[in-house]
C-alpha atoms as a printed R data frame, in Angstrom:
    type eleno elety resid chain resno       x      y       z
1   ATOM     1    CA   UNK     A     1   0.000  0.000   0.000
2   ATOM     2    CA   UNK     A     2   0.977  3.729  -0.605
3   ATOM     3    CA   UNK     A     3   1.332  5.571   2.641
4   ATOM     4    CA   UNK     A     4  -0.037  8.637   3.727
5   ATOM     5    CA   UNK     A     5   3.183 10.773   3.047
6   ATOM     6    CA   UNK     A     6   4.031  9.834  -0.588
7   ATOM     7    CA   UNK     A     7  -0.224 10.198  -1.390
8   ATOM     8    CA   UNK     A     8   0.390 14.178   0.364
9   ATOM     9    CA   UNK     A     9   3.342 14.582  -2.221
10  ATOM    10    CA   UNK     A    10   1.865 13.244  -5.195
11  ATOM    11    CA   UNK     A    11  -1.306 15.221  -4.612
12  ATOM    12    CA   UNK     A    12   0.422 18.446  -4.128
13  ATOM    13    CA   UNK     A    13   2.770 17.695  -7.384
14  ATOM    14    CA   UNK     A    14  -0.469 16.990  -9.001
15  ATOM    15    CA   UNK     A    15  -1.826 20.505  -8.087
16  ATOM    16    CA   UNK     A    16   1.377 22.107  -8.861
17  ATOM    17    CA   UNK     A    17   1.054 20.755 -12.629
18  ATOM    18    CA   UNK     A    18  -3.063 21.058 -12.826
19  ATOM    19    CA   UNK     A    19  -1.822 25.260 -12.527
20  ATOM    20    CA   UNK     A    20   0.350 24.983 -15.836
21  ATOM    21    CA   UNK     A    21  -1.968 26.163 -18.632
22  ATOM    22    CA   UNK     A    22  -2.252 23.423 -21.468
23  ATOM    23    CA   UNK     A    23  -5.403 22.065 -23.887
24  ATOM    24    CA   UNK     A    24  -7.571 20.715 -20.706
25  ATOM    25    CA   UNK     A    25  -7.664 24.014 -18.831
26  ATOM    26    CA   UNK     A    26  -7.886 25.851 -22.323
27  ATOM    27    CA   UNK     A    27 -11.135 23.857 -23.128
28  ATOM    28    CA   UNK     A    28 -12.727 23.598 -19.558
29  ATOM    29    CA   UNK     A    29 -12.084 27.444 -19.733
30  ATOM    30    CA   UNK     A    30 -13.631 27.367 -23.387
31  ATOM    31    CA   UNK     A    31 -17.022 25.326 -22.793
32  ATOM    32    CA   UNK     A    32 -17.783 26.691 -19.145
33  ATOM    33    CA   UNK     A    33 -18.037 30.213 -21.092
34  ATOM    34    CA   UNK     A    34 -20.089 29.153 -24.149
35  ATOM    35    CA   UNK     A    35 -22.252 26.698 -21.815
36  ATOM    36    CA   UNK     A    36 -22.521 27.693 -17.881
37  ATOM    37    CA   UNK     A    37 -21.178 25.637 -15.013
38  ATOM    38    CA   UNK     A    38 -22.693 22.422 -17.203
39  ATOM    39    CA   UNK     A    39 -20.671 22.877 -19.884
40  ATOM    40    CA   UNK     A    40 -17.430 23.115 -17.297
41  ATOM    41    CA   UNK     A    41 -18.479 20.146 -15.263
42  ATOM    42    CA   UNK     A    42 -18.989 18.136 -18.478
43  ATOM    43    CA   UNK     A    43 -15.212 18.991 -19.379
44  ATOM    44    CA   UNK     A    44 -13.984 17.867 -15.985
45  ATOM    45    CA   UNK     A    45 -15.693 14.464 -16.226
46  ATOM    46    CA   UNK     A    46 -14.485 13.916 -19.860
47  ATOM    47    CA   UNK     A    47 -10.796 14.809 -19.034
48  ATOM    48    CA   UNK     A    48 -11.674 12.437 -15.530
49  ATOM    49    CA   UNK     A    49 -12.616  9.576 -18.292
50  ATOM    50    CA   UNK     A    50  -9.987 10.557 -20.347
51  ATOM    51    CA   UNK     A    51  -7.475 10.736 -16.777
52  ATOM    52    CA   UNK     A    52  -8.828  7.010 -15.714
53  ATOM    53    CA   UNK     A    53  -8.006  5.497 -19.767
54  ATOM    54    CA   UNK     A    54  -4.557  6.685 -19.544
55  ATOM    55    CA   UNK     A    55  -4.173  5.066 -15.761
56  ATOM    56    CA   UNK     A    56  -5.238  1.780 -16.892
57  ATOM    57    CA   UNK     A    57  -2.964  1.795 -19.869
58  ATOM    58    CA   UNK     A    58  -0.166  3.379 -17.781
59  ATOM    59    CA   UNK     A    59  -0.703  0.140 -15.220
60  ATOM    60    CA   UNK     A    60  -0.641 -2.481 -18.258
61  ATOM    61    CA   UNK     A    61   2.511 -0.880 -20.270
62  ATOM    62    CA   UNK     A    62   0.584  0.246 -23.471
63  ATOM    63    CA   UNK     A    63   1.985  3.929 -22.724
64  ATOM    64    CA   UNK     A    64   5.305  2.399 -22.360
65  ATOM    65    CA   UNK     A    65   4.725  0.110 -25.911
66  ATOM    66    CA   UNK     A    66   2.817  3.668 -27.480
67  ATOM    67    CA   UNK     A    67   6.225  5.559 -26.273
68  ATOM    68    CA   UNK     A    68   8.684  3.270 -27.488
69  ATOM    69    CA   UNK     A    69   7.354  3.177 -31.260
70  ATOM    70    CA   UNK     A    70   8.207  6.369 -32.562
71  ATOM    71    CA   UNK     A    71   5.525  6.443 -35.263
72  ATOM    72    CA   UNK     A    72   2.757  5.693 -33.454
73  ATOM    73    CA   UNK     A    73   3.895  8.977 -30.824
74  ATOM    74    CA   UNK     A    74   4.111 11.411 -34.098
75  ATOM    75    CA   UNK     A    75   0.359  9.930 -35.026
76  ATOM    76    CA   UNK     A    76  -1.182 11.410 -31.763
77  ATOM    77    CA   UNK     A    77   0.670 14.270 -31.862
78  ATOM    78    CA   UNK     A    78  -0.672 15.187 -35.171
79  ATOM    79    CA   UNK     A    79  -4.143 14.130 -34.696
80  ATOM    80    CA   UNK     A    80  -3.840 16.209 -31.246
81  ATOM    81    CA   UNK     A    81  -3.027 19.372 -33.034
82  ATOM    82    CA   UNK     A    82  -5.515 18.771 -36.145
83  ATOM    83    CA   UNK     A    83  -8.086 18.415 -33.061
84  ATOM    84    CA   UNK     A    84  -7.010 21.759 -31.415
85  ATOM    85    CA   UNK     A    85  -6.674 23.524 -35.109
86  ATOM    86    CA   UNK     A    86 -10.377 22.360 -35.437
87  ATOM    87    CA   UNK     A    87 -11.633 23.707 -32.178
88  ATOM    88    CA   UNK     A    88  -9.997 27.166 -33.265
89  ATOM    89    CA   UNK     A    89 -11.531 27.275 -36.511
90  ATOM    90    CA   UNK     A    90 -15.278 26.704 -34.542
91  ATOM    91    CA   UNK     A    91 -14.228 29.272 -32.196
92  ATOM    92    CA   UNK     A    92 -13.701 31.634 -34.948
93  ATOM    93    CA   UNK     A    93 -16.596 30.882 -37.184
94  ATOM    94    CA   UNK     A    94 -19.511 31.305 -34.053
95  ATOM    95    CA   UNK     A    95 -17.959 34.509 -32.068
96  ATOM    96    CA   UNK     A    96 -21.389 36.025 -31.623
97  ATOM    97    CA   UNK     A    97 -23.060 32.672 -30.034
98  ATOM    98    CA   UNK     A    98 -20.569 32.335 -27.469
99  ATOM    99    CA   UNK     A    99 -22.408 33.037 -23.878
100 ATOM   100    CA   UNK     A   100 -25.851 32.877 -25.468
101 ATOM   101    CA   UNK     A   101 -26.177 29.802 -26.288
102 ATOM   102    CA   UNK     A   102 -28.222 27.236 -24.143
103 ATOM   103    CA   UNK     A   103 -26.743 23.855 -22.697
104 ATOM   104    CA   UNK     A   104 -28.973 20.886 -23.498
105 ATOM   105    CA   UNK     A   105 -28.330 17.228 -23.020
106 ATOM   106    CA   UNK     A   106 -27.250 16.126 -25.805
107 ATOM   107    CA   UNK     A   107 -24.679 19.634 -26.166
108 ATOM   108    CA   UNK     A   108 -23.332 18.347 -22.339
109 ATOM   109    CA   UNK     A   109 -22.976 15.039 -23.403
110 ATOM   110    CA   UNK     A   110 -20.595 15.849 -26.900
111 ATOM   111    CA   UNK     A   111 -18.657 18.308 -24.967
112 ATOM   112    CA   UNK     A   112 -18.362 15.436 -22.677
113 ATOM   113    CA   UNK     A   113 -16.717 13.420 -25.310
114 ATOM   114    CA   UNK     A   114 -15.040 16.077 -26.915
115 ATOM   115    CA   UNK     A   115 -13.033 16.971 -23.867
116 ATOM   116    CA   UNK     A   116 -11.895 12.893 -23.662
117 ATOM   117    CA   UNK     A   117 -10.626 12.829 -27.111
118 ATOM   118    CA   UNK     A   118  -8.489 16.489 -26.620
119 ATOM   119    CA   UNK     A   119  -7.419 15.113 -23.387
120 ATOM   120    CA   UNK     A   120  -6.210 11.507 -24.695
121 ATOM   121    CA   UNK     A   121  -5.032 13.229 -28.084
122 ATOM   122    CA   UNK     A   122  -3.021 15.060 -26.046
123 ATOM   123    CA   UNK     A   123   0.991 13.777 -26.122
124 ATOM   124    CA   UNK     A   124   2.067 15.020 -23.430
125 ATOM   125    CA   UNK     A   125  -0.637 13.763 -21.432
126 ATOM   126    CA   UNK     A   126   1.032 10.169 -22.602
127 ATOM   127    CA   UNK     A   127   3.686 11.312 -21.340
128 ATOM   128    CA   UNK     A   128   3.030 12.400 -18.195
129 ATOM   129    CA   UNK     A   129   1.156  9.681 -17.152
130 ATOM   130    CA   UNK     A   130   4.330  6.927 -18.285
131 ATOM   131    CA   UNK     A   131   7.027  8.995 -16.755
132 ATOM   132    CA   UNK     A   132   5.208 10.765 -13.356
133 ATOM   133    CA   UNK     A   133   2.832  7.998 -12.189
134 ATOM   134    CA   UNK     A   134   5.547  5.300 -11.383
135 ATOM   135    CA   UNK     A   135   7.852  8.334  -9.373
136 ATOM   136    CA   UNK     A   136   5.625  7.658  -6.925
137 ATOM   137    CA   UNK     A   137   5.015  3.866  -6.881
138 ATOM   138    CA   UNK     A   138   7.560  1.518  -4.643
139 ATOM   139    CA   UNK     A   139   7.671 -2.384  -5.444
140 ATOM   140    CA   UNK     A   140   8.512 -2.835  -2.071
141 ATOM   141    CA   UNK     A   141   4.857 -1.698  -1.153
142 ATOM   142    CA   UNK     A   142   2.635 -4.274  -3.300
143 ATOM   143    CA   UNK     A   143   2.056 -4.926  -6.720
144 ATOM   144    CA   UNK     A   144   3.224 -1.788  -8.976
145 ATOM   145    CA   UNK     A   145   0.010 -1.793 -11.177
146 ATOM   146    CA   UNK     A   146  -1.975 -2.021  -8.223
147 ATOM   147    CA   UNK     A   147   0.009  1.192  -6.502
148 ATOM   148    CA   UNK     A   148  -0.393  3.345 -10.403
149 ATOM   149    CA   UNK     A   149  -4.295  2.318 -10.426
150 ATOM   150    CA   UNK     A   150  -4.459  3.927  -7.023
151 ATOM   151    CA   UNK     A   151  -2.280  7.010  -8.004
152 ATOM   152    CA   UNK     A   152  -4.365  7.645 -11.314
153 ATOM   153    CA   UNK     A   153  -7.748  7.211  -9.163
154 ATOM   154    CA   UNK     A   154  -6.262 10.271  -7.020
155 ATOM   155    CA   UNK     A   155  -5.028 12.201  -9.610
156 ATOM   156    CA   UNK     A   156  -8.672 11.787 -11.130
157 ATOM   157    CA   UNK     A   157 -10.298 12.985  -8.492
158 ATOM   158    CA   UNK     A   158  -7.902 16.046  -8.100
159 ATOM   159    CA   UNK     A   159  -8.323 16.903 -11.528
160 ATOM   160    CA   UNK     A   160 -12.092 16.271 -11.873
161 ATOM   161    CA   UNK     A   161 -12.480 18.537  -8.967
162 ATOM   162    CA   UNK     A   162  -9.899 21.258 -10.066
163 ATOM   163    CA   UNK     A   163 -11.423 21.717 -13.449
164 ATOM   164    CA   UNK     A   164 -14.947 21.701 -12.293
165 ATOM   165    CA   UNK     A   165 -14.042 24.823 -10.320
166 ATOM   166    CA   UNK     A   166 -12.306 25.961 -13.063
167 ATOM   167    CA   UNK     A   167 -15.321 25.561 -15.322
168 ATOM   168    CA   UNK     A   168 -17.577 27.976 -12.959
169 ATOM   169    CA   UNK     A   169 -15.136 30.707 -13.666
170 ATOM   170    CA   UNK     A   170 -15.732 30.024 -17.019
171 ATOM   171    CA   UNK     A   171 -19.484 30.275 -15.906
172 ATOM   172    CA   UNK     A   172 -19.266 33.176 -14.264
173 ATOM   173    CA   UNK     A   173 -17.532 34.929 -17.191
174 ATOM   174    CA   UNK     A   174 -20.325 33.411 -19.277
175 ATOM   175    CA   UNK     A   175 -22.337 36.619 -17.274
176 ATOM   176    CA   UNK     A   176 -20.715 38.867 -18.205
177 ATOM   177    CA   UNK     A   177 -20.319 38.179 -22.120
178 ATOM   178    CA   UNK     A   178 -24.320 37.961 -22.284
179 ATOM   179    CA   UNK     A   179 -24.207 41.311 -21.745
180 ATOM   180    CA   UNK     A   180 -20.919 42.731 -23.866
181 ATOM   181    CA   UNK     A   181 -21.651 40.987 -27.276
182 ATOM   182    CA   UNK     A   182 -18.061 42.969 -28.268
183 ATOM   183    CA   UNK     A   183 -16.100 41.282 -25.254
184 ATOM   184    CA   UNK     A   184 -17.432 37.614 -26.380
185 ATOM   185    CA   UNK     A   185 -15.876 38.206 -29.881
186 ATOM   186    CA   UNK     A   186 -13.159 38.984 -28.669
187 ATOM   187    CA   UNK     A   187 -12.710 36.643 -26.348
188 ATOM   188    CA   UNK     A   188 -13.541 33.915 -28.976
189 ATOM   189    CA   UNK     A   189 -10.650 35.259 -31.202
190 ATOM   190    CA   UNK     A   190  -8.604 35.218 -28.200
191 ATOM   191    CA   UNK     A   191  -9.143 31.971 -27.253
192 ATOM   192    CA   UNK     A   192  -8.880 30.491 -31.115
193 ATOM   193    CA   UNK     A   193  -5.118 32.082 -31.054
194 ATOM   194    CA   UNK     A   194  -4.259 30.370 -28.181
195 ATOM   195    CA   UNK     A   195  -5.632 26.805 -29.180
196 ATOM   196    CA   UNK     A   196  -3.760 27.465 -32.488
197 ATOM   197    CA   UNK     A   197  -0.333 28.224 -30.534
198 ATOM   198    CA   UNK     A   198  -1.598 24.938 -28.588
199 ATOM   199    CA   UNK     A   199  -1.658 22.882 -31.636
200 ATOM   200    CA   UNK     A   200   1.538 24.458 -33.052
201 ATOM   201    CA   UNK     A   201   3.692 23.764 -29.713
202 ATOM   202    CA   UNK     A   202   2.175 20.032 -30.108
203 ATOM   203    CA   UNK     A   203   3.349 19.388 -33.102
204 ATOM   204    CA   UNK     A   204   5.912 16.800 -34.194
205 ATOM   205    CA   UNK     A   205   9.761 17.885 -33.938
């Protein structure tokens, strides 16, 4: 079992890393604007789905076999930054909606999946999850798979919670752009510029 100690490190490391702006915080940000506190909390479950996928694959070695074929790394990384390029180009095309437009089911439940696939598409999410999880994991404690299932499960719930707060700023700048229809264009060519440096920095070297 992990002890209490190396759990209060990892969690704070976790935080520490949550703070560094990237794709997840850019879309959470993003859809708890153009949809309320819904639209944020349906990005923090997806990237929690998204969180628990790359756990389990972390725990079996497929990140490790992903890693280790250098193809298969560039693939992800493309289809990453063709995902974020997309997301721009919507941003760009429907400045005027953003803030005005209302959240229904079926709109929770695609950003939902949408924030899974940028989170997963991500490469350095890959990454992060092969090279920080087993930092913290000691085969002198138990099974090592066992220990990184338990890690990931805490890092989800960090996360989950961290960008579902994050998503109710978005909400509450959702306000205010109802009532400046010039501040929610620009925000929506803001925020297309920075996906689009996103994408760029993502790209294959």
């Amino acid at each position: 079992m992990i002890d209490t100690s190396t759990l209060l490190i990892f969690s704070g490391a976790v935080m520490a890393l949550l703070l560094s702006p990237g794709p997840n915080m850019a879309f959470v940000m993003a859809h708890g604007m153009a949809y309320g506190l819904g639209g944020g909390a349906a990005a923090a479950l997806g990237i929690g789905l998204a969180d628990l996928i790359l756990t389990l694959l972390t725990a079996t070695g497929v990140t490790a076999m992903v890693a280790a074929w250098p193809p298969s790394f560039d693939v992800i990384r493309y289809a990453g930054a063709a995902y974020l390029l997309w997301m721009a180009y919507k941003a760009m095309r429907r400045p005027g909606e953003l803030g005005r437009v209302a959240a229904s089911q079926a709109t929770l439940r695609s950003v939902f999946v949408r924030a899974a696939l940028n989170s997963l598409l991500n490469p350095k999410a890959l990454l992060f999850f092969m090279v920080f999880l087993p930092q913290f994991a000691d085969p002198g404690k138990g099974a090592v798979g066992h220990q990184l299932i338990v890690l990931g499960c805490v890092l989800t719930a960090i996360s989950t919670v961290f960008h579902t707060l994050l998503g109710s700023v978005g909400g509450s700048v959702r306000r205010f752009l109802c009532r400046h229809a010039r501040a929610a264009k620009l925000q929506s060519r803001g925020l297309a510029a920075l996906l689009v440096l996103l994408a760029v920095m993502s790209r294959p070297v």
